[in-house]
MISEPA-816318 format. One record per residue (C-alpha): residue in one letter; x negated, y negated, z negated. Coordinates in pm, whole numbers, padded with zeros to 5 digits. Example, Ala and Ser with C-alpha at 12.3 -4.5 7.8 and 13.67 -1.06 7.14 Angstrom:
MISEPA-816318
+---------+--------+--------+--------+
: residuo :      X :      Y :      Z :
+---------+--------+--------+--------+
:       A : -01230 :  00450 : -00780 :
:       S : -01367 :  00106 : -00714 :
+---------+--------+--------+--------+
END
This chain:
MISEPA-816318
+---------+--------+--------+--------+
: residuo :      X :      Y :      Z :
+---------+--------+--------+--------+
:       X : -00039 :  01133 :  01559 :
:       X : -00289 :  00914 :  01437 :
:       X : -00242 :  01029 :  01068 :
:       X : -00548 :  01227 :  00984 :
:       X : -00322 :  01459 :  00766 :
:       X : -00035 :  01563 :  01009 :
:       X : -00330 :  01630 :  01300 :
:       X : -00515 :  01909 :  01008 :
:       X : -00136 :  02067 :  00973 :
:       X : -00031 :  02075 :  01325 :
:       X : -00449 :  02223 :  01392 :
:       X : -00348 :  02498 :  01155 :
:       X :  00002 :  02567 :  01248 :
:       X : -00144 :  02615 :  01667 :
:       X : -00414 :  02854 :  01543 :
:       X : -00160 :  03083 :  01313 :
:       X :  00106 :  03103 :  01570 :
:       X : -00108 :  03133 :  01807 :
:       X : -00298 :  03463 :  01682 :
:       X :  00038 :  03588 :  01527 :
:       X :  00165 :  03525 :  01954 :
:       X : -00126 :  03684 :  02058 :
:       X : -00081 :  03991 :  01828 :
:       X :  00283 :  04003 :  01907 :
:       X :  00190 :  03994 :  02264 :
:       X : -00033 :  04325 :  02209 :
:       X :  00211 :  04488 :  02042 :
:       X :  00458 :  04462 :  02275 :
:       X :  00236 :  04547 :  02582 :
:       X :  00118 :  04892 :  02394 :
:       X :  00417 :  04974 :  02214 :
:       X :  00702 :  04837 :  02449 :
:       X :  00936 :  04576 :  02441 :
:       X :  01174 :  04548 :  02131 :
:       X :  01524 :  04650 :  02229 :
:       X :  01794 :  04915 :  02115 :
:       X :  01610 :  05170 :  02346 :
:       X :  01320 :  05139 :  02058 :
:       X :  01558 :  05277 :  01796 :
:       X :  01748 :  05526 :  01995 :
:       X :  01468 :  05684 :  02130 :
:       X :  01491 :  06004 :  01813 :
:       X :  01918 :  06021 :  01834 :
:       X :  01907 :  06055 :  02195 :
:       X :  01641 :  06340 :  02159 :
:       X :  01916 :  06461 :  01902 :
:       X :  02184 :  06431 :  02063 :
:       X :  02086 :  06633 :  02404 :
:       X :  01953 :  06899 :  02131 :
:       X :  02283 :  06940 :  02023 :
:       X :  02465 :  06927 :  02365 :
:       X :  02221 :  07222 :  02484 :
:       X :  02312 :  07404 :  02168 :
:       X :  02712 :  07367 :  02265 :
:       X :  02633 :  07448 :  02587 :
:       X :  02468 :  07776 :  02571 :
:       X :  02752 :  07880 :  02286 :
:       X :  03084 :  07693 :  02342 :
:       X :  03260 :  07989 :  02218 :
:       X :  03128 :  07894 :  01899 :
:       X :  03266 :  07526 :  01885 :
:       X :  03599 :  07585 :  02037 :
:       X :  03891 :  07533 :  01765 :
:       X :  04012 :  07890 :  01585 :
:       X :  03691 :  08042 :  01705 :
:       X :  03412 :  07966 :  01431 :
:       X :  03289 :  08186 :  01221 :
:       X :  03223 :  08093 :  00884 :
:       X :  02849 :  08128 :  00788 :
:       X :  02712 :  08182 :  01134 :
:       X :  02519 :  07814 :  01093 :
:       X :  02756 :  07679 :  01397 :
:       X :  03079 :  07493 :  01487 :
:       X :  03285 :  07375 :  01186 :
:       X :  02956 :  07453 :  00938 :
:       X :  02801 :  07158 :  01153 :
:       X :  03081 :  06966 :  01191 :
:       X :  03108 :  06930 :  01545 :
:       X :  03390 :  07101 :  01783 :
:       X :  03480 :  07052 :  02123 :
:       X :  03802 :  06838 :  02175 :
:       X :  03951 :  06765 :  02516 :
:       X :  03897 :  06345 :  02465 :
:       X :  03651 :  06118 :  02378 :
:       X :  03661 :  06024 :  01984 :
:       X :  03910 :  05775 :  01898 :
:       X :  03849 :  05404 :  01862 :
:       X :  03707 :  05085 :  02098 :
:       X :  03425 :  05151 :  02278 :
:       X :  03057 :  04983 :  02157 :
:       X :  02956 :  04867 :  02516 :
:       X :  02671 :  04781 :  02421 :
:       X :  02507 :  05069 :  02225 :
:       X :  02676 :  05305 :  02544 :
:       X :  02492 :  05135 :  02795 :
:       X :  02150 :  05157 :  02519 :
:       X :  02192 :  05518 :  02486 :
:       X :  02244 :  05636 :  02797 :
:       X :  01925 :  05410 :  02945 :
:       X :  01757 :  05611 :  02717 :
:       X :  01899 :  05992 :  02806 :
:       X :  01823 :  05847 :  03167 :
:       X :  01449 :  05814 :  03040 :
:       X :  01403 :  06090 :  02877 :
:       X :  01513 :  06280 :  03214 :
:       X :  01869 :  06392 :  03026 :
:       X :  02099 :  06196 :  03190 :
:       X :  02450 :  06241 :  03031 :
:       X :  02751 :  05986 :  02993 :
:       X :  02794 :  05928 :  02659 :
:       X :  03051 :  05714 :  02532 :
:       X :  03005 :  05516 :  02183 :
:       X :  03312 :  05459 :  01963 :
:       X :  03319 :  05262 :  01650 :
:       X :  03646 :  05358 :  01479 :
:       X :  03667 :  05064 :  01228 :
:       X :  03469 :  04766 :  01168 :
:       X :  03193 :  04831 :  00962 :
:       X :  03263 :  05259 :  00989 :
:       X :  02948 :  05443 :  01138 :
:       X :  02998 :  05463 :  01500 :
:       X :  03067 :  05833 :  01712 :
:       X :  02886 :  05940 :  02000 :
:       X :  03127 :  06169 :  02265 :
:       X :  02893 :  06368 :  02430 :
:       X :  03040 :  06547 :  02760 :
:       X :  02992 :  06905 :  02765 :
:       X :  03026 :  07055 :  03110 :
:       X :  03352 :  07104 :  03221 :
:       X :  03453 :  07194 :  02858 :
:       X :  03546 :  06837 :  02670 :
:       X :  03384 :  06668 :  02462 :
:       X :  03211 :  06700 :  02121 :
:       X :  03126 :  06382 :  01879 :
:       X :  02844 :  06330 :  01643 :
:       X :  02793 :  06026 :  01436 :
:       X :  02529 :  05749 :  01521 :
:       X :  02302 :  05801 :  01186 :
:       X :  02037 :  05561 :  01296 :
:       X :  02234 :  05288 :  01449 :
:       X :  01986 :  04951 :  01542 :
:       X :  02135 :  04645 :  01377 :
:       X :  02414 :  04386 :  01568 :
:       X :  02078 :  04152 :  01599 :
:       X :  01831 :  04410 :  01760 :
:       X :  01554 :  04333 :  01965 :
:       X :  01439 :  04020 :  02137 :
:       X :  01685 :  03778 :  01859 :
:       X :  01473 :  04007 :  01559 :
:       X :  01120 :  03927 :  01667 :
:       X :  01213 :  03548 :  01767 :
:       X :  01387 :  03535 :  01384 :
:       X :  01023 :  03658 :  01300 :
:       X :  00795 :  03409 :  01512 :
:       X :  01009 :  03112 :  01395 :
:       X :  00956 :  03270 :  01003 :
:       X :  00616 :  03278 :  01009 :
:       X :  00584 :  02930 :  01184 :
:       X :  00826 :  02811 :  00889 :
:       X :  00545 :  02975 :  00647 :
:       X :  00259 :  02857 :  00841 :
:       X :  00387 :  02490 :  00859 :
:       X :  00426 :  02501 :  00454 :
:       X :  00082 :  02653 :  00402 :
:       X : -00120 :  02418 :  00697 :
:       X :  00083 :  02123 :  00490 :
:       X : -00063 :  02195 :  00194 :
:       X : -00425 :  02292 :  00357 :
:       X : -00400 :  01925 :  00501 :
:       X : -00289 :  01753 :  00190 :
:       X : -00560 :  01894 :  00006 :
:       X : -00837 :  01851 :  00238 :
:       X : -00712 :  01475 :  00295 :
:       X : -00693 :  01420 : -00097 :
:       X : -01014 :  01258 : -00090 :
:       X : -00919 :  00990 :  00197 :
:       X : -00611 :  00924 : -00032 :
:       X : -00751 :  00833 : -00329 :
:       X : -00995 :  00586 : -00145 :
:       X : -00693 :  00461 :  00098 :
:       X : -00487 :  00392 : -00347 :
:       X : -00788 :  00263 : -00447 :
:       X : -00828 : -00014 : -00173 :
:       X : -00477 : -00140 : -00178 :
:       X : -00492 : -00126 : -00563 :
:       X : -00747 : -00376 : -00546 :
:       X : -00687 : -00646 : -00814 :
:       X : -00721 : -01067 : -00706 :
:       X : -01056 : -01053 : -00879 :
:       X : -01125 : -00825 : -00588 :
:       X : -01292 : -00522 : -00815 :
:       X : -01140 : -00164 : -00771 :
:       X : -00984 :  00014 : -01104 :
:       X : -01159 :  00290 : -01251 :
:       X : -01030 :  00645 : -01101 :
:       X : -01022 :  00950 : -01286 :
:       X : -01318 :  01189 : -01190 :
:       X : -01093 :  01510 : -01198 :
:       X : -01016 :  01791 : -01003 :
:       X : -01213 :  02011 : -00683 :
:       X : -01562 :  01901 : -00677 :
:       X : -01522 :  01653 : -00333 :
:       X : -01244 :  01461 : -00524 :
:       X : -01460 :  01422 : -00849 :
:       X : -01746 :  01342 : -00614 :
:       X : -01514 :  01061 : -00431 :
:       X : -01383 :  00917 : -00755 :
:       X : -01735 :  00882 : -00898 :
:       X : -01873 :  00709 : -00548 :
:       X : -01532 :  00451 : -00565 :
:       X : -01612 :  00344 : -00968 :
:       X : -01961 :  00329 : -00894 :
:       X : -01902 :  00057 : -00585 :
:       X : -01652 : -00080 : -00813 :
:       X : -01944 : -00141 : -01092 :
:       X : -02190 : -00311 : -00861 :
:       X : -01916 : -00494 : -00672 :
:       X : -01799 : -00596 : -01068 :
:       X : -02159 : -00713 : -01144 :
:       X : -02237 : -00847 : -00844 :
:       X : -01959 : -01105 : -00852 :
:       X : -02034 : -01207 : -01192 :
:       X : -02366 : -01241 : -01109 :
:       X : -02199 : -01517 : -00849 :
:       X : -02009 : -01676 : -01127 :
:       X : -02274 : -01698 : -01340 :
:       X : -02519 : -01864 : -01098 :
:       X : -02229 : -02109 : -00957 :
:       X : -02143 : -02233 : -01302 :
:       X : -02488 : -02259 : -01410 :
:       X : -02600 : -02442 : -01098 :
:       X : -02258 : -02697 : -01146 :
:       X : -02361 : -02735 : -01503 :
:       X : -02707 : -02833 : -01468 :
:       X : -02655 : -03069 : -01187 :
:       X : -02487 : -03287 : -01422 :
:       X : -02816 : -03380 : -01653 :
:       X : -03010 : -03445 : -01339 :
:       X : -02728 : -03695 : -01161 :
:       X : -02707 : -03874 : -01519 :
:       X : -03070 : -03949 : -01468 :
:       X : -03023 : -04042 : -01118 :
:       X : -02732 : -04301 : -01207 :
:       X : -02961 : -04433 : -01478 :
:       X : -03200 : -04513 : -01212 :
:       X : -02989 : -04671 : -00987 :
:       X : -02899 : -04918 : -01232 :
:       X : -03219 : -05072 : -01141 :
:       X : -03193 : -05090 : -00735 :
:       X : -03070 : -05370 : -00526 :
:       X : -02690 : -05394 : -00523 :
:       X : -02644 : -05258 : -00153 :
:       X : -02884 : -04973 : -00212 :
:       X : -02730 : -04883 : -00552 :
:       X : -02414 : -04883 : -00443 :
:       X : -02545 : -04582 : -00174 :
:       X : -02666 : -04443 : -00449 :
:       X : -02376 : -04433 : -00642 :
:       X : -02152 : -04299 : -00404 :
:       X : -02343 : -03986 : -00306 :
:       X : -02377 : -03896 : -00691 :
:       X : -01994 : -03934 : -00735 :
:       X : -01970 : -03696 : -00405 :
:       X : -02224 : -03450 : -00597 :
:       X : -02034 : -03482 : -00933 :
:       X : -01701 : -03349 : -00718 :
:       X : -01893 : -03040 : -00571 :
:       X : -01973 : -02969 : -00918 :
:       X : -01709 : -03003 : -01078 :
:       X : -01511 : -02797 : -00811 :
:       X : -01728 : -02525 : -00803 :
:       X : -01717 : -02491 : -01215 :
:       X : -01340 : -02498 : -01144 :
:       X : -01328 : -02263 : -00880 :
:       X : -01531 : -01987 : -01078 :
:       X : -01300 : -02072 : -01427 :
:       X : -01013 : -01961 : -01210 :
:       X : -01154 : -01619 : -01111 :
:       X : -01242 : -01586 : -01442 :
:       X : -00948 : -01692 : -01655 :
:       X : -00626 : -01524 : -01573 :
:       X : -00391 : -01760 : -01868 :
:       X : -00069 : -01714 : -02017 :
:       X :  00233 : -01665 : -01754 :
:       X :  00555 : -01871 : -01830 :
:       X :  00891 : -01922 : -01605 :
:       X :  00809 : -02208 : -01434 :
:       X :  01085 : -02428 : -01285 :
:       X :  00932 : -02503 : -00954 :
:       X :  01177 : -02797 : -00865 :
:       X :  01120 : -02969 : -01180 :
:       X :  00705 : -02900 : -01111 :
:       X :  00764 : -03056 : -00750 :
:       X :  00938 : -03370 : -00844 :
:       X :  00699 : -03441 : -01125 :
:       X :  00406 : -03363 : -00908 :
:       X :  00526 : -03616 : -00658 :
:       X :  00624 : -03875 : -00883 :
:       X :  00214 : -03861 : -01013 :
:       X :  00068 : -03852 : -00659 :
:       X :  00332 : -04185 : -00565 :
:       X :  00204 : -04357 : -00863 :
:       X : -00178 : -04291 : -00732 :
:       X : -00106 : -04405 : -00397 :
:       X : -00046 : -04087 : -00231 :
:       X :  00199 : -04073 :  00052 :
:       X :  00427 : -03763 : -00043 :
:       X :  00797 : -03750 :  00000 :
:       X :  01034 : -03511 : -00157 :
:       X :  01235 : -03294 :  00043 :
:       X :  01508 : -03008 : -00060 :
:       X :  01426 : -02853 : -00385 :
:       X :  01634 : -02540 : -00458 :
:       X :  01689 : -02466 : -00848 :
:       X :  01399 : -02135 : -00868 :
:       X :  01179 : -02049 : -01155 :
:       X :  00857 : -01821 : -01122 :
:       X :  00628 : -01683 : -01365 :
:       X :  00302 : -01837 : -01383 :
:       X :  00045 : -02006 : -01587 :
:       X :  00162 : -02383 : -01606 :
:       X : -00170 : -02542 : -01562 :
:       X : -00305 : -02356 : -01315 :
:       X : -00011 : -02346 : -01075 :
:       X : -00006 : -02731 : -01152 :
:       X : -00316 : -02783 : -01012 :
:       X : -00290 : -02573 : -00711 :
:       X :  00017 : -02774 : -00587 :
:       X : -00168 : -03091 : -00648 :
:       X : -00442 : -02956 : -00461 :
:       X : -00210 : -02876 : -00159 :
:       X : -00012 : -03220 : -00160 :
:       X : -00318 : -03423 : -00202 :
:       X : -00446 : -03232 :  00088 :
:       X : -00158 : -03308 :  00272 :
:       X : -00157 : -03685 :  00210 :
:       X : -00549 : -03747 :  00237 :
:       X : -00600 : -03527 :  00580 :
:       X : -00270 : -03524 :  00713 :
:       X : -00125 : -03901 :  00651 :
:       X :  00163 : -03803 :  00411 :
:       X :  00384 : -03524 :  00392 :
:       X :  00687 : -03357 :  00287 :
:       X :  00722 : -03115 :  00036 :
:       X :  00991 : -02878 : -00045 :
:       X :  01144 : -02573 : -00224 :
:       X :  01364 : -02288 : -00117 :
:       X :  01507 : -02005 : -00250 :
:       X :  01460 : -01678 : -00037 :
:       X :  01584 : -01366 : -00211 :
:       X :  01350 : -01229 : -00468 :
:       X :  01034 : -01506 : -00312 :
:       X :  01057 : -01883 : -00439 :
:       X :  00906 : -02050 : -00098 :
:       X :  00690 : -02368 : -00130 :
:       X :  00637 : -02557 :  00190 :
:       X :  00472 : -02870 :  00242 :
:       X :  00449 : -03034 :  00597 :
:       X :  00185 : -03318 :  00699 :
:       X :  00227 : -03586 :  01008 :
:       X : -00163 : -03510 :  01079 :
:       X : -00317 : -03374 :  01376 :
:       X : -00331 : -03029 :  01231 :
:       X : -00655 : -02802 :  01241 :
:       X : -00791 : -02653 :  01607 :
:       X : -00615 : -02286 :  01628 :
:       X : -01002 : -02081 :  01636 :
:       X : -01023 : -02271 :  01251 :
:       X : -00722 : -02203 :  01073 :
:       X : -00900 : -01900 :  00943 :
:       X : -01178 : -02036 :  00820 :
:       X : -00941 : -02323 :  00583 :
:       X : -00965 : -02131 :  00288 :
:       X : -01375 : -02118 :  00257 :
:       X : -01527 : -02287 :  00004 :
:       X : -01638 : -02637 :  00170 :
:       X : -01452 : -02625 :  00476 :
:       X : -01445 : -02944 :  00698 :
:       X : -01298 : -02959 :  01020 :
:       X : -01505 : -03263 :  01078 :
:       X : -01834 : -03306 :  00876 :
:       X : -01876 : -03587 :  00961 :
:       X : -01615 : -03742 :  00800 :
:       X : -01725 : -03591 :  00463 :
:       X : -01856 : -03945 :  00328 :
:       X : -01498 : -04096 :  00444 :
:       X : -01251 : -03819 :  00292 :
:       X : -01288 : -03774 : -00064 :
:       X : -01317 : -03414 : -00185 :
:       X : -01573 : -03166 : -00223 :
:       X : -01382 : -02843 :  00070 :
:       X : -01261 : -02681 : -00267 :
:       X : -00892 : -02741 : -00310 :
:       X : -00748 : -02453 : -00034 :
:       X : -00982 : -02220 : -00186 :
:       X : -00903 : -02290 : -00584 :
:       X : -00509 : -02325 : -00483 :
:       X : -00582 : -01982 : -00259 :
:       X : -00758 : -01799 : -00582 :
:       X : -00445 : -01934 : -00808 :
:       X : -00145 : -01850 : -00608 :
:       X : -00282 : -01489 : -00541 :
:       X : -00373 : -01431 : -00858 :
:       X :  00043 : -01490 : -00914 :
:       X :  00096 : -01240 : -00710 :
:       X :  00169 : -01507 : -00431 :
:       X :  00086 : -01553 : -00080 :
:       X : -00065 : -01866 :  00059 :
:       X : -00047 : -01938 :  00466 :
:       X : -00132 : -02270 :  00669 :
:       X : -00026 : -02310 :  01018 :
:       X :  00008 : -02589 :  01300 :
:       X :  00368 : -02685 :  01320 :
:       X :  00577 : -02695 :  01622 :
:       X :  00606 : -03053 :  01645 :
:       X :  00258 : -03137 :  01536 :
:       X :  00102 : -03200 :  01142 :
:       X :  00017 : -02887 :  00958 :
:       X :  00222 : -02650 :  00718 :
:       X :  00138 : -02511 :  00388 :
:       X :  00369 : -02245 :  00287 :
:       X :  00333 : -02075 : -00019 :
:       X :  00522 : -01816 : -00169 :
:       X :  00601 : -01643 : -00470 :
:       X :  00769 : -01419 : -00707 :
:       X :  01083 : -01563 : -00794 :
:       X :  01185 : -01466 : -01172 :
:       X :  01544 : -01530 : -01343 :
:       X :  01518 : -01788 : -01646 :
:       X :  01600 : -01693 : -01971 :
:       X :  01914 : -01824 : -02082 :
:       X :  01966 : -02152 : -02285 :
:       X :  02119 : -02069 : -02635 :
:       X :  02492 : -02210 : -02651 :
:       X :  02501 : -02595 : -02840 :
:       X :  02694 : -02589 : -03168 :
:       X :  03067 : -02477 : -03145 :
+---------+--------+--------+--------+
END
């Protein structure tokens, strides 16, 4: 019920079956109740015509006693016989016809035989002490009369009304829609594509309002780019100045010096990284994760990084080589620097190629894992001067790996130390060409 569509249908189906209810409701209080009575109302005024009409001349409707052309007996088609007409009794349309005789004030015990299925049914009409006379049933109500033909009508119309209040709502909701495609369609650079400005004048009004936001939120973050790369670029002229200068201090004050303009070169250069990977999406390859992994590891080992190999499943993905390189570096050296050493392994799970990597650290305080992926994110400042790094690495390796069409994930594990789990879409390698016969 919370669906803004279904509550516009179900608004509009109430309000048609309730005024066609209402109407019904009317109808049936001034005109009566539906019923077989309804439709035999005329026959029974018929048929106690013609019973007076035998009754006042029986001579003329006895057998061998008509004359021809007199307008009575044999020229109607009706004579008296000693037995009802042949054939079962309609129970039914008996008891219906003579409620109605007994309303009219003409009672009279009429019996209603149908002598085959599907033949028009006879109505015996007693006549006195005389017999009998039959007369067809011309206007006959249907097998489904009454009460089961006006239901058959409510439930059509609330068939029709459903239909139309599902197409009222779809309509009317067209608008929310397109915004509801438009936000899930949003792209890893975080900008919403253009929409065509088509159709009523609330939809065209909708798409123009969406690729307007979607301009300013477009120029807005380039404007960010711009400024971050520009202010990492001409940091660098000043800081060369700076390390000229401190050529010229006192060996424990230059070396101060020295180590808070390497700490400013890394925020630079991160942030000029971080901005080239919103901006450059690169060539996508298959990508052999395991082969990635082990090579990775090999290079942190040899640079004094504690990182240990666990399973690696054979799994390829497509992605740009370089940049998927240095988000996993990222990640492991993040795992050995903060965390004292990890793990790092590769599994296969269906169609996702998962990347986990698993620390022996103390983890990150619950109320903080969310904020791990912000640009310059310490859970300690203070330890800023003893941990290299500039609080860039989850964010660049967060940018990458959902650009890929990835998802990235960091959580405390069970037994202490801190996961990184990463995954991906996994892709099927080409295959290798056969080797000569």
């Amino acid at each position: 019920m919370n669906s803004l569509r279904l509550k516009i249908g179900l608004l509009v189906i109430g309000a048609i079956v309730a005024v066609v209810g209402l109407a019904t409701l009317v109808a049936v209080s001034v005109i009566g109740e539906p019923g077989p009575g309804r439709m035999l109302g005329p026959t029974a005024i018929q048929i106690d015509l013609i019973a007076q009409l035998v009754e006042r001349h029986p001579e003329d409707f006895r057998d061998g006693q008509v004359v021809p052309g007199t307008g009575h007996g044999r020229d109607l088609g009706i004579r008296i016989r000693e037995r009802p007409a042949r054939g079962p009794v309609h129970e039914e349309l008996t008891r219906a016809l003579r409620d109605v005789l007994d309303h009219t004030g003409h009672p009279r015990d009429v019996i209603v035989t149908q002598p085959r299925p599907h033949a028009p049914a006879l109505v015996s009409i007693p006549i006195s002490d005389l017999g009998y006379i039959a007369v067809p049933l011309s206007n006959s109500p249907p097998a489904r009369a009454g009460w089961i033909v006006l239901i058959g009508w409510m439930l059509a119309i609330i068939l029709g009304a459903a239909v139309i209040a599902l197409v009222i709502a779809n309509r009317l909701t067209k608008p929310l829609q397109m915004i509801e495609a438009a936000i899930a369609s949003v792209g890893a650079d975080g900008v919403l594509p253009a929409l065509p400005e088509t159709g009523s004048a609330e939809t065209r009004a909708t798409a123009g309002a969406l690729n307007r936001l979607s301009a300013r939120l477009k120029s807005a973050m380039e404007s960010r780019m711009r400024l971050v790369a520009a202010a990492g670029h001409d940091l660098r002229t000043p800081m060369t100045r700076m390390r000229l200068r401190a050529e010229f201090l006192d060996d424990d004050e230059r070396q101060n010096w020295l180590n808070d303009l390497d700490e400013l070169d890394r925020i630079a250069d991160s942030a000029i990284r971080l901005v080239r990977e919103e901006v450059e999406e690169g060539d996508r390859d298959p990508v052999k994760l395991d082969e990635l992994v082990r090579r990775l590891a090999t290079e942190l080992a040899v640079q004094g990084h504690d990182i240990e190999v666990g399973p690696l499943d054979a799994v390829a993905v497509a992605a740009a080589p370089l940049a998927l390189t240095r988000a996993l570096r990222n990640l492991m050296i993040n795992a050995a620097t903060h965390g004292g050493g990890g793990t790092i392994s590769v599994t296969r799970q269906g169609e996702t190629a998962m990347i986990r990597i698993v620390d022996r650290g103390p983890g990150i305080p619950p109320e903080m894992i969310e904020r791990a992926f912000e640009p310059f994110f310490r859970v300690d400042p203070a330890r800023r001067q003893s941990v290299p790094g500039a609080g860039l690495g989850l964010a660049i390796a967060k940018e990458i790996v959902e650009r890929l069409g990835g998802r990235i994930l960091i959580r405390n594990g069970e037994g202490g130390g801190l996961v990184q789990e990463i995954s991906l879409p996994r892709v099927e390698l080409p295959a290798e060409p056969a080797g000569p016969a």
